[in-house]
C-alpha positions as CSV (number, residue, x, y, z in Angstrom):
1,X,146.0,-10.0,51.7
2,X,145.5,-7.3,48.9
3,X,145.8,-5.0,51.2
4,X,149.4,-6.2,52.7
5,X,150.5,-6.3,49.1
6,X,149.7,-3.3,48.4
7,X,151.1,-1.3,50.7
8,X,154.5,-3.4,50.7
9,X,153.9,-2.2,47.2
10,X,154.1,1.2,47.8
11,X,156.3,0.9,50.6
12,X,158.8,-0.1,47.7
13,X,157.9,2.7,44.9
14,X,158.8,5.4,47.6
15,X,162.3,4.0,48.5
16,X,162.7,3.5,45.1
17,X,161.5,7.5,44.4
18,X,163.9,8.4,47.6
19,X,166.7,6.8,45.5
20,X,165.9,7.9,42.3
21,X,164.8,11.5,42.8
22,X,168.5,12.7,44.3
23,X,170.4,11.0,41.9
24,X,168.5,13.3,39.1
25,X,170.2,16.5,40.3
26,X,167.5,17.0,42.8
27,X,164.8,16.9,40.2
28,X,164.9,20.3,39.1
29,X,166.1,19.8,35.6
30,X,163.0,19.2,33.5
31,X,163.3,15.7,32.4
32,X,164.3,14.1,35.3
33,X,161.1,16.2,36.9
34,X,158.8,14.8,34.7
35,X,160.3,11.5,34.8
36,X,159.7,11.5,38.6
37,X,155.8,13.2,38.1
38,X,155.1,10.4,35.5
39,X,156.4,7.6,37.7
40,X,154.4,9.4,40.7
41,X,151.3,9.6,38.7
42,X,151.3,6.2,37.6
43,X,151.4,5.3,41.0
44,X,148.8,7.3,42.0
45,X,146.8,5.5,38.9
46,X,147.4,2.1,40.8
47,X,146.1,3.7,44.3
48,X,143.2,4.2,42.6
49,X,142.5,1.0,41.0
50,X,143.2,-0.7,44.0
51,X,140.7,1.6,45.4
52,X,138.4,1.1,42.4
53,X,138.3,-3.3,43.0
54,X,138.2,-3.2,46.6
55,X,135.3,-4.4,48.6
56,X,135.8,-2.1,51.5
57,X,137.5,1.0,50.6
58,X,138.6,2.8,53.0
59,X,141.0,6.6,52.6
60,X,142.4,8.8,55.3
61,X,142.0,12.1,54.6
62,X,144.4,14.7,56.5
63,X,142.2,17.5,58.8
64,X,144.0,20.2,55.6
65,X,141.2,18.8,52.8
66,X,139.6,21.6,52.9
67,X,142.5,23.9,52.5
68,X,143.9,21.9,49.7
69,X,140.8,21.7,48.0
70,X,140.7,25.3,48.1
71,X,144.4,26.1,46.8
72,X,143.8,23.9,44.0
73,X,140.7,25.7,43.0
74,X,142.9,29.1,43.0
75,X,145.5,27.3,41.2
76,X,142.9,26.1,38.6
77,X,141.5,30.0,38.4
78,X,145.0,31.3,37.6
79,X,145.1,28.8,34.1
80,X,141.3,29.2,32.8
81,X,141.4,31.6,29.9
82,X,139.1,34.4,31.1
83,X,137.2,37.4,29.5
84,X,138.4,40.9,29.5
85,X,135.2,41.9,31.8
86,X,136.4,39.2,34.4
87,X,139.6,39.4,34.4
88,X,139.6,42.9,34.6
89,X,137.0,42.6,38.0
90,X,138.9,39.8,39.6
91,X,142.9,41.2,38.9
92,X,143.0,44.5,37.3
93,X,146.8,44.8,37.6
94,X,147.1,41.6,35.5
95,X,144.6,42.9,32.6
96,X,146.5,46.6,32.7
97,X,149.7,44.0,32.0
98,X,147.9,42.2,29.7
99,X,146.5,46.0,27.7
100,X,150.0,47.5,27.9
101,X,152.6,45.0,27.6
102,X,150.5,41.9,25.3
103,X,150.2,41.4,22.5
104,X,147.7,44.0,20.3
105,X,144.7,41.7,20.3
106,X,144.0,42.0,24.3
107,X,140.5,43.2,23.9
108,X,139.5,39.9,21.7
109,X,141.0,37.0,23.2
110,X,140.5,35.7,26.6
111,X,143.8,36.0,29.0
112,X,144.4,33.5,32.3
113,X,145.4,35.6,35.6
114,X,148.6,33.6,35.5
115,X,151.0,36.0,33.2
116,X,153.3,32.6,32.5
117,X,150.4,30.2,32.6
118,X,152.9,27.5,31.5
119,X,155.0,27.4,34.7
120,X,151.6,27.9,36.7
121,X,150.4,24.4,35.2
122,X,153.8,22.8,35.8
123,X,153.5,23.8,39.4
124,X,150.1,22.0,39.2
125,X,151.2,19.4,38.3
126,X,154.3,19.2,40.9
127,X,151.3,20.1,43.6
128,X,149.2,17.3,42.6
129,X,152.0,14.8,42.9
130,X,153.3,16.1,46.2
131,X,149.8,15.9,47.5
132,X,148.9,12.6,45.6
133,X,151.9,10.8,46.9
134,X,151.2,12.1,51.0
135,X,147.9,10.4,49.9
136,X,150.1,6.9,49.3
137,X,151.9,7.5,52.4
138,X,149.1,7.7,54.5
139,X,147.3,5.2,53.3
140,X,149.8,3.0,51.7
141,X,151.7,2.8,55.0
142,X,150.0,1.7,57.8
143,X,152.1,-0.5,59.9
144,X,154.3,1.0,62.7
145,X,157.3,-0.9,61.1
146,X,157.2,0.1,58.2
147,X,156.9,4.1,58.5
148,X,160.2,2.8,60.8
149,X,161.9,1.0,58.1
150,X,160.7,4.3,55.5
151,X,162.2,7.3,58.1
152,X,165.5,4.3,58.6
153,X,165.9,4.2,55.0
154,X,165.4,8.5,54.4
155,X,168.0,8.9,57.2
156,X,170.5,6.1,56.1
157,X,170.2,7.9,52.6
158,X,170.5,11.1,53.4
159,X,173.7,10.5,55.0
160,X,175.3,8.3,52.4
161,X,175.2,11.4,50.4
162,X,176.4,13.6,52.8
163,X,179.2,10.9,53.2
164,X,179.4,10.7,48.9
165,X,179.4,14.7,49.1
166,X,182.2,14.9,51.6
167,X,184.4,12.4,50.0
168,X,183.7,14.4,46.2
169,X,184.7,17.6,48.4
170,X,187.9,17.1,50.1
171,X,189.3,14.1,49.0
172,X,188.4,13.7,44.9
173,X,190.5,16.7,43.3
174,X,189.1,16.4,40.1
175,X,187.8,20.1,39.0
176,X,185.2,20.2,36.8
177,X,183.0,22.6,35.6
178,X,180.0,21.9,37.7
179,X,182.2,21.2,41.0
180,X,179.4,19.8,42.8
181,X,178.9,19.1,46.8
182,X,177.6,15.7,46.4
183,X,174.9,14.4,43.5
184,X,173.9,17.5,42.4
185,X,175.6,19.9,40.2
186,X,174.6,22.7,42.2
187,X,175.4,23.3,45.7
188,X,172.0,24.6,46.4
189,X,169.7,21.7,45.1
190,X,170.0,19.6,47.9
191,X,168.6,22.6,50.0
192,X,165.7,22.9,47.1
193,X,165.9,19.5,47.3
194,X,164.6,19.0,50.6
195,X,162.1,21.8,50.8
């Protein structure tokens, strides 16, 4: 019974992320991209719980584990502060980057391989959420009807705004500043959008 719960459960939270996530600009503002990695995350949190109290757990895991596990491990190398020996062995373009153009201290303080390890741990993060909610999907979902009623839903979505984007193109003369094709204010974030 848990189990049907759960994944009409989860069934919901991804509709609801389908909604929400478009209506942000496409998520690629920062705050609506953290919103959506928080709300993500929690739901990852609850997979695990439910994982955590059940008598029988039981996880798919996609043939690509391995791979992922591995570009996760690279991405975790590129944010660890290294020494100057290492870092120098392992990327000796990076360290030359890090002598020439850093600050004056280079040979004292330890350096990541990532120049803007910042961005590298917000891509992380982004990375651990996509892969965290295919997780959901693949374990959340698992009736036939309701991966039909999910790919119904994206499609029925996905042309309401290209309906909302046409009407905002040629029939809604307003001019602003941002002009936008449909919910985004940049032509290109439904493209970046869907990749």
């Amino acid at each position: 019974m848990t189990e049907k719960i759960f994944s009409y459960f989860v069934e919901a939270c991804l509709i609801l992320l389908i909604i929400v996530s478009p209506l942000f600009y496409g998520s690629l503002l920062p705050l609506p991209r953290y919103l959506l990695e928080i709300a993500i995350l929690l739901l990852m949190a609850g997979f695990l719980v439910k994982l955590a109290v059940s008598l029988r757990p039981t996880i798919i895991f996609p043939a690509a584990i391995i791979a992922l596990m591995i570009f996760f491990g690279l991405l975790l190398l590129q944010i660890v502060p290294l020494p100057n020996s290492l870092l120098t062995a392992l990327s000796p373009k990076t360290a030359y980057l890090y002598q020439h153009y850093g600050p004056d201290n280079f040979q004292t303080q330890l350096h990541t391989l990532s120049i803007y390890s910042f961005n590298t741990k917000n891509e992380l993060v982004q990375y651990v959420c996509f892969v965290g909610l295919f997780f959901m999907v693949l374990n959340g979902i698992v009736r036939k009807k309701q991966f039909e009623r999910l790919c119904s839903f994206i499609i029925a979505w996905a042309a309401l705004l290209c309906l909302y984007g046409l009407v905002r193109k040629y029939l809604i003369l307003e001019k602003t500043l941002t002009d936008s094709f449909s919910v985004f204010g940049n032509r290109n974030h439904f493209a970046a959008y869907m990749v």
